[in-house]
C-alpha positions, 0 to 999 in steps of 0.5 A: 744966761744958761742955767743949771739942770738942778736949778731948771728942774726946782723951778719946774713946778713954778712953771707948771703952776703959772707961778713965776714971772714972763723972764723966768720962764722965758729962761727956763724954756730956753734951756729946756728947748736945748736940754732933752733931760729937762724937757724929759723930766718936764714932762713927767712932772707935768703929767704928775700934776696932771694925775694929782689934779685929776685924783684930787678933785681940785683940792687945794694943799695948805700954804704950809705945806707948799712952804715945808715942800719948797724948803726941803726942796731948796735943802735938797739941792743944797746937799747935792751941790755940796757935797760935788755930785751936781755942779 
C-alpha cells in the first residue's frame, strides 16, 4: 500500500515515540526506504526530539497538550488537502 508524504510525516512523531503499532510502522518505514523527503524530514524530526529530550529534563507535557497538538495537526493537513496544494 503506498501511502501519502502528508500522511507519513503526521504519523512520524508516533514512530518517533514508540507509539504506533509493528504494521504502521513497518508501512511508514517502507515508504520513507523509498522516499528521501521523508526520510529527510524523518530525521530532522528525530534530532528535534532529541534536543527537546535533552533541553527538557525528561519532562513530561500533559495529555491535554499532546491531544490540542494532534487535533491541530489533523486540521492542518485537512486544509491543505483541501484546498489542492497536497494530494
Amino acid at each position: 500500500m503506498d501511502l501519502d508524504c502528508t500522511a507519513v510525516l503526521a504519523d512520524v512523531w508516533l514512530m518517533l515515540d514508540g507509539e504506533c503499532d509493528d504494521a504502521t510502522r513497518a508501512r511508514l518505514q517502507h515508504h520513507m526506504d523509498h522516499c528521501s523527503p521523508c526520510i529527510e524530514a524523518y530525521g530532522i524530526e528525530e534530532k528535534i526530539k532529541s534536543l527537546l529530550s535533552r533541553k527538557c529534563g525528561g519532562d513530561k507535557a500533559p495529555d491535554s497538550l499532546r491531544d490540542r497538538l494532534t487535533l491541530e495537526i489533523h486540521k492542518s493537513i485537512t486544509v491543505l488537502r483541501s484546498d489542492g496544494t497536497e494530494s
